[in-house]
Structure formats: structure tokens, C-alpha cells
ZALUM-392368 format. One record per residue (C-alpha): chain; x, z, y. Coordinates in nm, 3 decimals. Layout:
N
  kette       c1       c3       c2
      A        X        Z        Y
...
REM end
This chain:
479
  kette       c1       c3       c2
      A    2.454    2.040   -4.704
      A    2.663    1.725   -4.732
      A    2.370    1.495   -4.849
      A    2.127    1.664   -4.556
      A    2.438    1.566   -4.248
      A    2.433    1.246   -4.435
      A    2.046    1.207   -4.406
      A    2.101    1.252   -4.039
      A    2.304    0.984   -3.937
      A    2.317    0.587   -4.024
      A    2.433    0.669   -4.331
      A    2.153    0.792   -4.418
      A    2.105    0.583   -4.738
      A    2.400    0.712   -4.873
      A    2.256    1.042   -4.875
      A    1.911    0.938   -5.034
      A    2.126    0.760   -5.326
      A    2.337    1.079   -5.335
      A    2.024    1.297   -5.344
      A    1.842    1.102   -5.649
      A    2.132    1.059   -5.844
      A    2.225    1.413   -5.827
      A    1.844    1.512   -5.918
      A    1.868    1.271   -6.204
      A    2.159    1.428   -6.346
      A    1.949    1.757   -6.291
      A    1.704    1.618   -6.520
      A    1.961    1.515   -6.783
      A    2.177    1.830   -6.764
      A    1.797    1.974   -6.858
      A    1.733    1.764   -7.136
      A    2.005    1.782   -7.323
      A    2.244    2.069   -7.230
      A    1.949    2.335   -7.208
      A    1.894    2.480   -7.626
      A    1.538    2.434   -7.658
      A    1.348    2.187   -7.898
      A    1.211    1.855   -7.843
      A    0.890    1.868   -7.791
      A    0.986    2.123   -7.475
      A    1.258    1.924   -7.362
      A    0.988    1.602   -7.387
      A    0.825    1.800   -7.074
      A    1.094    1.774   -6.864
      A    1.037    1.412   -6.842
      A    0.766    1.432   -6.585
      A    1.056    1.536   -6.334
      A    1.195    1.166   -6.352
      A    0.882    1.062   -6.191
      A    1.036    1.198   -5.840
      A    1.362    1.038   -5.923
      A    1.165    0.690   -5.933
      A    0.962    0.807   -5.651
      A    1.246    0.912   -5.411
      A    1.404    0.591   -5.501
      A    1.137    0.369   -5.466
      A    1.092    0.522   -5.112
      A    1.474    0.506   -4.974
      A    1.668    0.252   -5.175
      A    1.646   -0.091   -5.235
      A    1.425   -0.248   -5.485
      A    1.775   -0.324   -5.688
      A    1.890    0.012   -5.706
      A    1.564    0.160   -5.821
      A    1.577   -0.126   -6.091
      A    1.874    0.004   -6.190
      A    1.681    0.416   -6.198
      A    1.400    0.258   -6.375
      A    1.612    0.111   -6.667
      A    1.803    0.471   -6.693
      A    1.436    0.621   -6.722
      A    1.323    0.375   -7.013
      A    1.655    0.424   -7.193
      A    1.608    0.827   -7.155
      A    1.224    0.788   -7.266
      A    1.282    0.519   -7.549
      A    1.554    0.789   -7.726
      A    1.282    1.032   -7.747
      A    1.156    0.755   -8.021
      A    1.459    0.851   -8.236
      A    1.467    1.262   -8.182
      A    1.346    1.427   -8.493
      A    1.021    1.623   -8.481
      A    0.889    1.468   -8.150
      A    0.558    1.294   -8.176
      A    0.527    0.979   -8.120
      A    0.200    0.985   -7.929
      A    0.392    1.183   -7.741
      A    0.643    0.966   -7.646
      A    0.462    0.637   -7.639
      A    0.266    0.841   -7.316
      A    0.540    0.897   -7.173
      A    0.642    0.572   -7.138
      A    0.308    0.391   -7.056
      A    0.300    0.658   -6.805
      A    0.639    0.547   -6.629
      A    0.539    0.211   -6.697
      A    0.231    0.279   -6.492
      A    0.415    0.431   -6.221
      A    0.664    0.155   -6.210
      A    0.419   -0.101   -6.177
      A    0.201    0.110   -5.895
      A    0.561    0.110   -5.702
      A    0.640   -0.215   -5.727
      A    0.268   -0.347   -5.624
      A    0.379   -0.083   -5.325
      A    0.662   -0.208   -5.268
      A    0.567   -0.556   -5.268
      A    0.276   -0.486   -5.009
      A    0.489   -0.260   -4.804
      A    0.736   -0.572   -4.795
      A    0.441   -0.804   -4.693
      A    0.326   -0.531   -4.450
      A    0.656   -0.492   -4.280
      A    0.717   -0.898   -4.294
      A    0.328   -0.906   -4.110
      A    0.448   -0.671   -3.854
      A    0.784   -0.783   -3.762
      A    0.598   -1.128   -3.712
      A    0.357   -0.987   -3.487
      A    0.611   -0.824   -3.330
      A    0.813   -1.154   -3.342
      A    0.506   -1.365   -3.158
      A    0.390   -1.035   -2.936
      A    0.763   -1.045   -2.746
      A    0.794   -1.438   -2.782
      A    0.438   -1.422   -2.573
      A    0.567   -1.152   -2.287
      A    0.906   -1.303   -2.293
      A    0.771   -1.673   -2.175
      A    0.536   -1.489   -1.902
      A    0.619   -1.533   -1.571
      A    0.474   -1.211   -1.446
      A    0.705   -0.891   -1.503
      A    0.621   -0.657   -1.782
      A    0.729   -0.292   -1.818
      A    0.658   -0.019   -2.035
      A    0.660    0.330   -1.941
      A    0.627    0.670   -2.152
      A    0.452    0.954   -2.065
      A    0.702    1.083   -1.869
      A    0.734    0.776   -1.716
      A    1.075    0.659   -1.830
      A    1.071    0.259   -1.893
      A    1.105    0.192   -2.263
      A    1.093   -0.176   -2.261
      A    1.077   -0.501   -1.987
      A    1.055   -0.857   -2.070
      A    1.278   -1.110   -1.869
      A    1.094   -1.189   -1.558
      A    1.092   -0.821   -1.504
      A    1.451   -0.829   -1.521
      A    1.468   -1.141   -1.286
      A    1.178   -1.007   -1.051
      A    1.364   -0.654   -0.966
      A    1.710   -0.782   -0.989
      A    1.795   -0.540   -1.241
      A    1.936   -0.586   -1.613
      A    1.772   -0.429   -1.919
      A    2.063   -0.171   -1.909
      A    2.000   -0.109   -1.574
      A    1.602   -0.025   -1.597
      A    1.583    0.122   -1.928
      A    1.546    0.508   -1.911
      A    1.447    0.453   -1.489
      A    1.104    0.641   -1.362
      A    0.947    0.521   -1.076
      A    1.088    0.853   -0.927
      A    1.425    0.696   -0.874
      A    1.498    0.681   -0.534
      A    1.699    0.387   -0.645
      A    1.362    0.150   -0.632
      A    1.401    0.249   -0.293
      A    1.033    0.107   -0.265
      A    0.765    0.046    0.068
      A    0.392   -0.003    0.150
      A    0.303   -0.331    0.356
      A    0.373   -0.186    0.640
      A    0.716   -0.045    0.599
      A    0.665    0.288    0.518
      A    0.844    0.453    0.221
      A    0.612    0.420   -0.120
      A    0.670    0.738   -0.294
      A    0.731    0.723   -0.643
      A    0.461    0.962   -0.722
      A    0.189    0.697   -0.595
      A    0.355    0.384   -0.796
      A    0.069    0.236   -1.013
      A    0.205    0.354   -1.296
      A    0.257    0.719   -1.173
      A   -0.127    0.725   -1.143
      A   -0.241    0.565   -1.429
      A   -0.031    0.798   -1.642
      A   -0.180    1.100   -1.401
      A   -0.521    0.942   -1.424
      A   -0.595    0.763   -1.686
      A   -0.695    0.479   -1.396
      A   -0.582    0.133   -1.425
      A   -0.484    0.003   -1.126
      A   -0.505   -0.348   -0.984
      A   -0.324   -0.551   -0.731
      A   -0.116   -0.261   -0.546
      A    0.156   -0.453   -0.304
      A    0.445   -0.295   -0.284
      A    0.818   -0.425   -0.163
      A    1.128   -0.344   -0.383
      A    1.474   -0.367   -0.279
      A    1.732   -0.537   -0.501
      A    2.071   -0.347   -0.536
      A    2.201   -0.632   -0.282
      A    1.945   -0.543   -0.041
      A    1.736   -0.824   -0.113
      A    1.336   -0.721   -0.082
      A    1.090   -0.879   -0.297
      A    0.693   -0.790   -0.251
      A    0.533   -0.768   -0.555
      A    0.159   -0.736   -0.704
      A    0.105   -0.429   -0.937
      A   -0.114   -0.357   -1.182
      A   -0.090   -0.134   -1.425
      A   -0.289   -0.054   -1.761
      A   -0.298    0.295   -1.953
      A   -0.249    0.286   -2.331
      A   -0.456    0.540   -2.535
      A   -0.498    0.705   -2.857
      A   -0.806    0.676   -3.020
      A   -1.016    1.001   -2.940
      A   -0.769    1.093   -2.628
      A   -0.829    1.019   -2.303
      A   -0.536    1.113   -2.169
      A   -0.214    0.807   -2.179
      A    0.085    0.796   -2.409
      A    0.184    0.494   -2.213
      A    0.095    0.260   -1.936
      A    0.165   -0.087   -1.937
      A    0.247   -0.195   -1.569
      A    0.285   -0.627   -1.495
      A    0.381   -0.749   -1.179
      A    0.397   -1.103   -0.991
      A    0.645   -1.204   -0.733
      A    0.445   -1.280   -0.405
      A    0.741   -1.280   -0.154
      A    0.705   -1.633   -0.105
      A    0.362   -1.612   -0.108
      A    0.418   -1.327    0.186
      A    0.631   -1.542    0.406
      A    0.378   -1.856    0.365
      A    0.096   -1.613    0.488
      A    0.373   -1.409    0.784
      A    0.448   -1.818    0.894
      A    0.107   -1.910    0.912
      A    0.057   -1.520    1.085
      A    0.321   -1.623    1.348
      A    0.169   -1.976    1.397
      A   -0.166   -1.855    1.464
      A   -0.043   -1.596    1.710
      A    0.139   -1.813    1.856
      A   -0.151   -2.076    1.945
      A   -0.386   -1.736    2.014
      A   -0.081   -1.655    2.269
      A   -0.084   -2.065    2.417
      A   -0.465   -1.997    2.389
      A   -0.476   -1.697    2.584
      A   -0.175   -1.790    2.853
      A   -0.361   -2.174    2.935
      A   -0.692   -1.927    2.964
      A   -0.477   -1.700    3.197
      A   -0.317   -1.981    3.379
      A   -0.646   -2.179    3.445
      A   -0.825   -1.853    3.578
      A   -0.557   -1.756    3.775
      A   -0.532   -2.110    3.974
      A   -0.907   -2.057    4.016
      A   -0.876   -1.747    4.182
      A   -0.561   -1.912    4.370
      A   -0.770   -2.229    4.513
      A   -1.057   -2.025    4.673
      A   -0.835   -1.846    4.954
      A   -0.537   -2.136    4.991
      A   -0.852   -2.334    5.041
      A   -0.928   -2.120    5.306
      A   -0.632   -2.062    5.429
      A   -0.555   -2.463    5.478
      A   -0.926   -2.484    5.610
      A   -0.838   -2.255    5.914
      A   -0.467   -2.380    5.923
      A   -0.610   -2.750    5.987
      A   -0.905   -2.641    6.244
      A   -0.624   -2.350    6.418
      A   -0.423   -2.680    6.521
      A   -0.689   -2.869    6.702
      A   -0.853   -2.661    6.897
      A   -0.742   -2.448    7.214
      A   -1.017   -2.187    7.217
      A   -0.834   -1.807    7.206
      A   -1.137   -1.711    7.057
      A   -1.162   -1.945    6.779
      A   -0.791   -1.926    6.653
      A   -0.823   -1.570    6.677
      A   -1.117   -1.536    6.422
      A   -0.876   -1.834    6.198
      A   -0.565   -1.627    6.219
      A   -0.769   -1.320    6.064
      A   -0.877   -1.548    5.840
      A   -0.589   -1.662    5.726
      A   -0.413   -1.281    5.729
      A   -0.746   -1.181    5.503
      A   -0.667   -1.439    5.229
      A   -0.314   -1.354    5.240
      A   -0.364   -1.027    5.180
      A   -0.614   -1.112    4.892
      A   -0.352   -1.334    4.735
      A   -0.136   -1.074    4.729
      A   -0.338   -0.854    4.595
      A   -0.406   -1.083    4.320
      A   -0.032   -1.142    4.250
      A    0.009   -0.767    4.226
      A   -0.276   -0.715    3.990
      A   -0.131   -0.989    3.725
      A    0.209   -0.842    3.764
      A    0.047   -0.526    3.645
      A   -0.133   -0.683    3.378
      A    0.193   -0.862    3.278
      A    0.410   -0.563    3.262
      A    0.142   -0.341    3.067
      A    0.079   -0.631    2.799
      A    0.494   -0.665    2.774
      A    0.601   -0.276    2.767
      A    0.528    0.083    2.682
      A    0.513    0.299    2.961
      A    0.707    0.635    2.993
      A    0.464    0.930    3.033
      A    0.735    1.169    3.144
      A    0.485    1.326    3.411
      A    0.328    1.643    3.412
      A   -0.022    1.555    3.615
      A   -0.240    1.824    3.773
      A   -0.538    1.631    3.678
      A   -0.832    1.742    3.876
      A   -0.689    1.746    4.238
      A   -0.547    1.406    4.115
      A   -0.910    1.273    4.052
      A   -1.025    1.450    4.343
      A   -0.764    1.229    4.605
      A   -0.851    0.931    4.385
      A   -1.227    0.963    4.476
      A   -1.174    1.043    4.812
      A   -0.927    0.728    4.864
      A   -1.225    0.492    4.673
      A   -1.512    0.607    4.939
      A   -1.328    0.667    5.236
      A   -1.359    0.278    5.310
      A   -1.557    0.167    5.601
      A   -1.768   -0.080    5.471
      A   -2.125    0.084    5.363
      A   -2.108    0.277    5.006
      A   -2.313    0.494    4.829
      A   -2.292    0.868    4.830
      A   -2.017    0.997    4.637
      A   -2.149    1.340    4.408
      A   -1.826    1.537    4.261
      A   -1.834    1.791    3.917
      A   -1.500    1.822    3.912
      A   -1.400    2.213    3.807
      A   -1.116    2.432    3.963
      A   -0.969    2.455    3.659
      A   -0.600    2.389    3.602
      A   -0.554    2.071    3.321
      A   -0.266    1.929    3.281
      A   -0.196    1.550    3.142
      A    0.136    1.378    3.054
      A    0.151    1.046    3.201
      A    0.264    0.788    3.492
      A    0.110    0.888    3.804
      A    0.110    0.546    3.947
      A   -0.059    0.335    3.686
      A   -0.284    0.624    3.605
      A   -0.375    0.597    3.969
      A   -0.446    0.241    3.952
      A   -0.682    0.264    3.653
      A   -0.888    0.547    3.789
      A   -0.924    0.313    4.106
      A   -1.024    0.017    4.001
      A   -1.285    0.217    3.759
      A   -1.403    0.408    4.084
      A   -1.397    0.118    4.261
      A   -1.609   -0.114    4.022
      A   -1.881    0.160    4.060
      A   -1.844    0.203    4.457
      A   -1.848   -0.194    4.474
      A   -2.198   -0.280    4.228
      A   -2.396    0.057    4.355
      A   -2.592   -0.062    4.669
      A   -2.535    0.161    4.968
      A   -2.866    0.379    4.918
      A   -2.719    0.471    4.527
      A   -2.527    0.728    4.414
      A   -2.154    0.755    4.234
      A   -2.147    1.054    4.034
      A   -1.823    1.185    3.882
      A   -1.796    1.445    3.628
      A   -1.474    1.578    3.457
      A   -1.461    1.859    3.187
      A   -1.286    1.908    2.840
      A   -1.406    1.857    2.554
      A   -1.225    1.953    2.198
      A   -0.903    1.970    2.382
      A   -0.866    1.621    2.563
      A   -0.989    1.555    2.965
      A   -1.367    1.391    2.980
      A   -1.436    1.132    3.292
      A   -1.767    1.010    3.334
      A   -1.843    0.788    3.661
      A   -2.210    0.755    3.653
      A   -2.325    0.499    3.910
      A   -2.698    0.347    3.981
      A   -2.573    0.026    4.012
      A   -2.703   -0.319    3.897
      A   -2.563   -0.246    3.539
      A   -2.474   -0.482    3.283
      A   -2.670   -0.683    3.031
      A   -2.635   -0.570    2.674
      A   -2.495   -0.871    2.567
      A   -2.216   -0.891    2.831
      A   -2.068   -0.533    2.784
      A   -1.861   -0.673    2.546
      A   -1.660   -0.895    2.779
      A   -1.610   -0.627    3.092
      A   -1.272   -0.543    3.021
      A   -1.166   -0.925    2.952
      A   -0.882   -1.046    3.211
      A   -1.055   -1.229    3.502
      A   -1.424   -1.207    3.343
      A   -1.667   -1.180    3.630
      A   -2.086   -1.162    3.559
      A   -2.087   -1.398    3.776
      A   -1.971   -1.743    3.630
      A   -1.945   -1.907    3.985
      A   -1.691   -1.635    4.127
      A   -1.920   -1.545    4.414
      A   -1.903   -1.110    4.375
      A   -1.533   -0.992    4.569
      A   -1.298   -0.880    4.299
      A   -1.080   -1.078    4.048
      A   -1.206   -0.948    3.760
      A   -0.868   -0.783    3.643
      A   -0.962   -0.430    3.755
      A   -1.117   -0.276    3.424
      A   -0.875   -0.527    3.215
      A   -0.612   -0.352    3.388
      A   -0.724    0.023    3.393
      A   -0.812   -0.028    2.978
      A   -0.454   -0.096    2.912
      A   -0.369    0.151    3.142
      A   -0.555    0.422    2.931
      A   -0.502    0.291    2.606
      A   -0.103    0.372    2.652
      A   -0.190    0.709    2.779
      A   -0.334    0.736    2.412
      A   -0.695    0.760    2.539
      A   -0.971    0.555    2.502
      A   -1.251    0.404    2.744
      A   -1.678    0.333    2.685
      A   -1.885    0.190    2.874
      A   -2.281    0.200    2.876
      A   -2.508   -0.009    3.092
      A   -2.848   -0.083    3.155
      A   -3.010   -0.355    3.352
      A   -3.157   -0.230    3.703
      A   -3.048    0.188    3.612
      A   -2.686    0.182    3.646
      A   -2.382    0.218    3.427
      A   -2.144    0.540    3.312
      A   -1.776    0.471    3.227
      A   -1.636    0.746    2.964
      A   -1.249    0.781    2.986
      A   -1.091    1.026    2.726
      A   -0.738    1.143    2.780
      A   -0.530    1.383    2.581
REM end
């Protein structure tokens, strides 16, 4: 019992010399204590040959020197015992001879194997301790069992720190590109282990116990038994990109920024456009109201003037709402009874006096109700109704239909309009685009522009499909 709780600890080798030395005496109690005669106690010499063996195995190659010369001296006396043959005992000792020689060629290579693999070893962590990229190795169960030191400098975290860690510590404290916990579950590792699947360039961002965040690069490699398929291991290496992240968020931000110079000089320069048309004719009827004296003639100017007013600030109030929907959410806190509200909406569009075309409705009784704001959802439903009203020539038709369809509202205003040319459908709901380059059709071109951002909050979504000389349909879709 004492020599096994020896075996068990570091003093281990204590217990193997313990253990061989007390066989040893076993043998020699044997030979010469037990009555029997020579030739009988010459048999229990094949016993020694575990004594060299178990030494040979756990002690050093002085020690089991040391057994070996007690084992010649005990085989050599045989020589001198009366009645034992000689043959007998000159086997005996080629034989341990033999043995010793086949353990110390064992020994030797075992020494030159060990020496081979502690140099491997020696070069394999000299290699992953001068990479630059992390390295970690994970069990099975995914507990890390070794790191080199850019791993360590990469996470922020000593070798104390990470060895023993799975990537189901909450600790990692990990997140996806866009900010959204990583669950340590779907690490690379996690799944290779699951899988069997090496992975390959997984970002993921990984905060440092001081907070700091590093993005990293992930891939991760399974290790194998031969004949399983299943990992004992997986590799994972890593690079630090969080420098390479905030080149490529500043050059993100630049970009945007000129897109956002880009678009407001675009904005501006359409704008003044629209602007110079009516001040234009505003100043024109300004300049001829103050030289002439005719009632009639200033009359006609002064409605002139009052019409472009009114345009301009119509205009103004169409950017503001383009403004304020590019630059904030709106609040949908209102329950909308949604087909008398198209019905009104329809029957604002057409009541107009200038010539339209006939207005069909397919609008159901039924009660829907939709969560938005009443007044921009009014002014997108306009300006779509409108559009159709204002390209349909006055012998046309304007059909609306509303229904539901897999549990959101479905608009379609169906005109027979002029329609749109395939390869302009793209640009309809661009701020200030017009078919018309030279600005000559009424409108600003900010109506659909408007009413798609309008819908778009409302979490819906608006199509359009056109044909040259038939007409076009506008699809809105609200939940």
C-alpha cells in the first residue's frame, strides 16, 4: 500500500525503487532461504529478469547498473554451488547478458527518441511563439490547453488567465460585426469541435478585461485521429484586424461623407433650379406690374405673382418634409381606420377642378386597422394619387384597389397614363428627378421621393411597374 500512494504522487520514483528492490529481495529470500536443491533454486533466476525489467523502465540508467551487477554476482555464484551444471549456469548468464544489452540498446534509443521529441517540441513552440497571429488550443470539451504569446497579447489575457477558459465564458464577452452578442456556442472553435468543419476568417470583437475591444480574424482547424472523424482538438489562430477595422470605418466615414457633400450640392443645385423658374416669374410681373396702369393687366400679374408664391411655398414645404424624414424616425402611435382614410384621400386628389380622369374605387367595407402618423401617411398616399391623376390624360382612368393579403394592407393605383420607360423606373423615386430633363411637366419631382420614405418608416414597402403608352400601377404594402 505504501509503495502504490507513493506511485501516485511525484514521488513516484521512490516507489518504483522501493517496489524492485523489495521484489529482488523476494527473489533472494527464494534462493537461498527456501530448502530445495540447486538445480531448482537455479529456476528461480528467471524472476530477476522483471527486476531488470522494472528497473530499466522506472529508474535511471545508474541505478539499474547498479541491479544488473547484483544479478551477475547472484548468477556468477551459481558457478561455485555444488551439483549445478554448468551449461546451466553459463545460460543463465548469456541470457541476462542478452537482456541487458536489448535494454540498454532500448534505453539508448528511447533516450534518442525522447531527445528527438523534446527538440521538435523545442522548434514546434519556438515557431508558434515568434508568430504574430494568436494560437490556441482547445480540448474536446473545449477548455484551452495551450496559447502562444500573441494570443496572450491579442486578448489581453495571461496564460493563467486563459488556460482552462471555453469559449462559453461569458467572460469573452464576445460580438458579431454588427454589435450583436456572439454566443459562445457559434465561436469557430465551438463548431469545428461540433462539426468536424474548419472554419475560416470568422470576425468577431473581444473585449479586454479593461474594456478595450479588439476585432479579430478566426479560423480554426480540427485535429483528428487517424480512422475518426470526429475531433480530439481544434486548433483555432487569430489576427488582430482592429486597426485594420478603423482604417476601413475612416475611409467608411470619408466616403459617406463626400456621398453626403455629393448628394447635398445635388440637392442644393436642384433646389435653386426649381427656385429660379417662379422668382423669375415673379420679378418678370413685378417689373411689367410697375409700368403699366392697365387694371386689367396688373390684375392677371398680381395672380401671377400669388401663383408662384404659392408654388414656392409649396416647394419649401415639400423639402422640409424630405428633410425631416431623411433626419428622424417617425412615431406611429396612431391607430388608422384605413379604408375610409384612403377613401377621403381619393376624393381630396380628384375633386380638383382642372380636367382629370375618372376615378374607379375597390376599396372594401371592411374594418383594417394600421399603426402610423396620419399626416405623413396622408401626404404619401397624395402625392402617389396625385402622380397618377396628373400623367393620366382626362379621357383615362385611375383605378384604386385595396385588399389584404397574408396579413398586411395591399394598394394598387392603376392608371392609363403615359407610363414610364423601362430604363427610367429606376430613378422615379429620386429627389427632384423629373422625365422630363428640361423641367417643363408641373410638379417638383419630390412627390414619390417623399411618399417612399414615408412608407418605408411605416415598415412597408413600395413597386412600381410601367409601360410605355398603357399606363403604370403603384403597389404599396403596409403592415
Amino acid at each position: 500500500g505504501a509503495i502504490y500512494a507513493l506511485s501516485r504522487t511525484q514521488y513516484y520514483r521512490y516507489g518504483a525503487f522501493t517496489l524492485v528492490t523489495a521484489f529482488l529481495l523476494f527473489v533472494l529470500f527464494v534462493l537461498f532461504l527456501i530448502p530445495v536443491g540447486g538445480g531448482e533454486r537455479l529456476l528461480v533466476l528467471k524472476y530477476l529478469v522483471f527486476v531488470l525489467m522494472l528497473s530499466d523502465l522506472f529508474m535511471r540508467r545508474i541505478i539499474t547498473t547498479g541491479f544488473l551487477v547484483i544479478i551477475y554476482a547472484i548468477v556468477i555464484a551459481f558457478f561455485f554451488v555444488p551439483g549445478v551444471p554448468f551449461i546451466y549456469v553459463f545460460s543463465y548468464l548469456v541470457f541476462f547478458i542478452l537482456i541487458s544489452l536489448l535494454g540498454s540498446i532500448s534505453s539508448v534509443a528511447s533516450m534518442i527518441y525522447r531527445q528527438q521529441l523534446m527538440d521538435s517540441e523545442d522548434r514546434y513552440r519556438s515557431v508558434v511563439s515568434a508568430l504574430s497571429e494568436g494560437v490556441v488550443l482547445q480540448a474536446k470539451d473545449g477548455t484551452i490547453q495551450a496559447s502562444n504569446q500573441a494570443a496572450e497579447r491579442i486578448l489581453g489575457l495571461t496564460v493563467d488567465q486563459m488556460m482552462g477558459r471555453t469559449s462559453l465564458d461569458p467572460r469573452w464577452r464576445a460580438i458579431h460585426e454588427d454589435g450583436t452578442p456572439f454566443p459562445g456556442e457559434t465561436h469557430p472553435a465551438m463548431v469545428t469541435l461540433r462539426t468536424g468543419e474548419p472554419q475560416s476568417n470568422v470576425i468577431m470583437g473581444v473585449h479586454h478585461p479593461d474594456d478595450t475591444l479588439v476585432w479579430i480574424s478566426i479560423n480554426s482547424h480540427p485535429l483528428t485521429r487517424p480512422g475518426e472523424t470526429q475531433p480530439y482538438a481544434v486548433v483555432t489562430s487569430f489576427t488582430d484586424i482592429t486597426e485594420l477595422r478603423q482604417v476601413q470605418q475612416r475611409e467608411f466615414e470619408i466616403a459617406l461623407e463626400r456621398e453626403r457633400v455629393t448628394m447635398l450640392t445635388q440637392f442644393v443645385q436642384n433646389a435653386a433650379h426649381e427656385f429660379r423658374t417662379p422668382l423669375g416669374i415673379i420679378n418678370s410681373s413685378g417689373y411689367l406690374m410697375a409700368r403699366t396702369d392697365d387694371a386689367d393687366q396688373r390684375a392677371v400679374k398680381q395672380a401671377q405673382i400669388e401663383r408662384e408664391v404659392h408654388r414656392i411655398a409649396r416647394l419649401v414645404d415639400m423639402m422640409l418634409s424630405l428633410v425631416k424624414l431623411e433626419g428622424k424616425q417617425l412615431e406611429l402611435g396612431t391607430q388608422i381606420d384605413f379604408h375610409p382614410f384612403l377613401r377621403s384621400i381619393c376624393a381630396s386628389v380628384f375633386s380638383v377642378e382642372a380636367p382629370s380622369p375618372s376615378l374607379h374605387i375597390e376599396i372594401p367595407d371592411d374594418k383594417i386597422m394600421v399603426r402610423g402618423d396620419l399626416a405623413y401617411l396622408t401626404e404619401a398616399f397624395w402625392q402617389i394619387l396625385e402622380n397618377a391623376r396628373r400623367f393620366t390624360l382626362p379621357d383615362g382612368s385611375v383605378t384604386v384597389v385595396s385588399r389584404v393579403i397574408d396579413g398586411e394592407v395591399c394598394v394598387q393605383v392603376i392608371d392609363t397614363g403615359v407610363g414610364i420607360a423601362p430604363e427610367k423606373l429606376a430613378h422615379i423615386f429620386d429627389s427632384f428627378w423629373r422625365e422630363d430633363q428640361a423641367h417643363t411637366t408641373p410638379g417638383f419631382g419630390l412627390g414619390l421621393a417623399i411618399a417612399r420614405r414615408v412608407i418605408e418608416q411605416h415598415g412597408g414597402t413600395i413597386q412600381v411597374e410601367s409601360a410605355v403608352g398603357i399606363g403604370t400601377t403603384m403597389q404599396v404594402r403596409l403592415p
